[in-house]
C-alpha positions in Angstrom: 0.0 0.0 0.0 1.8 3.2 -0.8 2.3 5.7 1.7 4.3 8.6 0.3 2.3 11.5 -1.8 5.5 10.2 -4.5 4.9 7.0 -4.5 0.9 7.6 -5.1 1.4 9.6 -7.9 4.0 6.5 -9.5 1.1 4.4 -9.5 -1.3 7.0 -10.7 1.0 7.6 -13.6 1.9 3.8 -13.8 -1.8 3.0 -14.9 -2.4 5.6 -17.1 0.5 5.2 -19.1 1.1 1.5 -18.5 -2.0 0.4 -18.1 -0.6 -1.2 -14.4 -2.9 -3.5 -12.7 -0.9 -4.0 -9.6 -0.6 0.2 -9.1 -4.4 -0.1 -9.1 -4.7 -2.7 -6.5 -2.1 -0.6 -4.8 -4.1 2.4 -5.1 -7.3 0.9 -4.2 -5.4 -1.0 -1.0 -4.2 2.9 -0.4 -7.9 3.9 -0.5 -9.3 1.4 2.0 -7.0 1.9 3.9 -7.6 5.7 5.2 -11.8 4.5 4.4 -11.1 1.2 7.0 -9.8 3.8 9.9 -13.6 4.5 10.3 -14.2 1.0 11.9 -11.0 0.3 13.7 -12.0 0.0 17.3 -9.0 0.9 19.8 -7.3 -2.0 21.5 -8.5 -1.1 25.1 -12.0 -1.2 23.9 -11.4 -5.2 23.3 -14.8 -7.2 24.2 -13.8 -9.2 27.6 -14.2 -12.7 25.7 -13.1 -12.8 21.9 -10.8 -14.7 19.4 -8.6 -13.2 17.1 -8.1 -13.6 13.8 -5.1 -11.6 11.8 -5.7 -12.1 8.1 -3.5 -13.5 5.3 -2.7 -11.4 3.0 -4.7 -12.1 -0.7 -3.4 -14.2 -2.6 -0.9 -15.6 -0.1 0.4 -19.4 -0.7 -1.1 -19.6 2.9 -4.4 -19.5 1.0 -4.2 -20.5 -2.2 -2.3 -23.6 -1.7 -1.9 -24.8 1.6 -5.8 -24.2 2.8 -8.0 -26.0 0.4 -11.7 -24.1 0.9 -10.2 -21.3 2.6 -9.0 -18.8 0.1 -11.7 -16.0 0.8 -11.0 -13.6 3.8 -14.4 -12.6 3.8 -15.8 -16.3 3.5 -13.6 -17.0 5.8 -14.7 -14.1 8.5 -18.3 -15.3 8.0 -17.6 -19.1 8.6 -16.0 -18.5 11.9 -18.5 -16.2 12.9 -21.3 -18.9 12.4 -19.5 -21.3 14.0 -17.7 -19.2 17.2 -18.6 -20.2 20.6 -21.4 -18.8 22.1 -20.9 -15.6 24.0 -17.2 -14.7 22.3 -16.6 -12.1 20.1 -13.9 -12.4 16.7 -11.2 -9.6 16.4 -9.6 -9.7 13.4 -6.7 -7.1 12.1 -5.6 -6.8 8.6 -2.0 -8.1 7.7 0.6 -5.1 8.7 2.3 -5.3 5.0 -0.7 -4.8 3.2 -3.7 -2.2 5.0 -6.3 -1.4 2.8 -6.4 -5.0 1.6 -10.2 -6.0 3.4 -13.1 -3.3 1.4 -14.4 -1.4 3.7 -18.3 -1.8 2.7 -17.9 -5.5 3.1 -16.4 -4.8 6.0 -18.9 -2.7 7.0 -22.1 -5.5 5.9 -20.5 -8.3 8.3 -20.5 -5.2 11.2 -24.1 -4.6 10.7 -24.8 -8.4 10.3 -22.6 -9.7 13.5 -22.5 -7.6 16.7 -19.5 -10.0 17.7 -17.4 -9.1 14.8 -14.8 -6.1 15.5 -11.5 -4.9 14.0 -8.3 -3.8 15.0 -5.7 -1.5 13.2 -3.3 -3.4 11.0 -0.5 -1.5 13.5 -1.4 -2.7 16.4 1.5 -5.2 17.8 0.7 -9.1 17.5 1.3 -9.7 20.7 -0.4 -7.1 22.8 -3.6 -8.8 21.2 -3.1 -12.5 22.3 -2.1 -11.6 25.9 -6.0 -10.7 26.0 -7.5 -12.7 23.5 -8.7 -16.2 24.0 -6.7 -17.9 21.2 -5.9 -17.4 17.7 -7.4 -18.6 14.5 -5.1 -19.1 11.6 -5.2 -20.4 8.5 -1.3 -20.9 8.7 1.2 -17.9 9.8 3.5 -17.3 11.9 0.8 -15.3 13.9 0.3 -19.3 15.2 3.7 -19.9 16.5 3.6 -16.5 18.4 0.9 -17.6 20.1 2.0 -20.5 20.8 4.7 -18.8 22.5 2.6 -16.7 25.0 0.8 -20.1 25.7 -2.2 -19.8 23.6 -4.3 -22.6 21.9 -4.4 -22.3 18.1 -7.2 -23.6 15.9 -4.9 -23.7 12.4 -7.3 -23.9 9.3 -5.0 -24.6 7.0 -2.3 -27.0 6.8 0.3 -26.0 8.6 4.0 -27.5 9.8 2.7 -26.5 13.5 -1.0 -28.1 12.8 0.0 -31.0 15.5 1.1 -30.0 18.3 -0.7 -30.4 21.0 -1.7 -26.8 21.6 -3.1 -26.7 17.9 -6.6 -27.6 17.0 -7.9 -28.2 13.5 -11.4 -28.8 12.4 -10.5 -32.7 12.9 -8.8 -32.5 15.8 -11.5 -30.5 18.0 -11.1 -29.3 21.4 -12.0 -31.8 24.1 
């Protein structure tokens, strides 16, 4: 997502002249980005009980390869929202690398349709958000291992190296 009034104008220039589809996904990422800041709730106004969820980016291998029926975001979103415990809410937070990359009117349509839904800023660190959170969801990142490492369960929807251990849970391997 670019940043600096320079590199905005690059990609303006790149898809006028070059016809540049990836400086108009940059653009558009650049976009929903500053639109997304609208729905960010701050991280001391975390719901008590919740999960989190950081996204993959679009397009990641994570997705398209190693998670079989779990290449949407916003599918994905929706899924564990039907299917969290009762009583928890879902946090997720946009990858760090790439803000701007979740629309903000979809964003804005599983808000209105899911009280339990909320989302962070892409900024925020990793860890300050799973020392309050519940556990993590993953599809397969290293956002898994890191939690892990503060001693939090994982349930890893994709099929990661980590998907195993004994702190992991995957839609086969359910929580007792």
């Amino acid at each position: 997502t670019p940043k600096k009034p320079k590199n905005i104008v690059k990609n303006i220039l790149k898809i006028i002249i070059k016809f540049d589809y990836l400086s108009k996904l940059r653009l558009r990422a650049f976009l929903e980005s500053r639109r997304n800041k609208k729905i960010y709730i701050k991280p001391e106004n975390l719901p008590d009980k919740f999960l989190f969820y950081p996204l993959n980016m679009p397009y990641d291998e994570q997705l398209t390869l190693r998670a079989p029926g779990f290449k949407d975001n916003y599918k994905n979103i929706e899924y564990i929202l039907e299917n969290i415990p009762h009583g928890c809410d879902l946090v997720i937070k946009e990858h760090p690398v790439n803000p701007g990359m979740m629309e903000y009117k979809k964003l804005v349509n599983i808000i209105n349709n899911y009280s339990n839904f909320h989302v962070i800023p892409p900024w925020v660190p990793l860890r300050d958000v799973l020392f309050q959170s519940m556990g993590l969801i993953t599809i397969n990142s290293t956002a898994g291992l890191e939690s892990l490492i503060v001693n939090k369960n994982v349930l890893a929807l994709g099929m990661g190296y980590y998907k195993d251990l004994e702190s992991v849970y995957t839609i086969e391997k359910k929580p007792i």
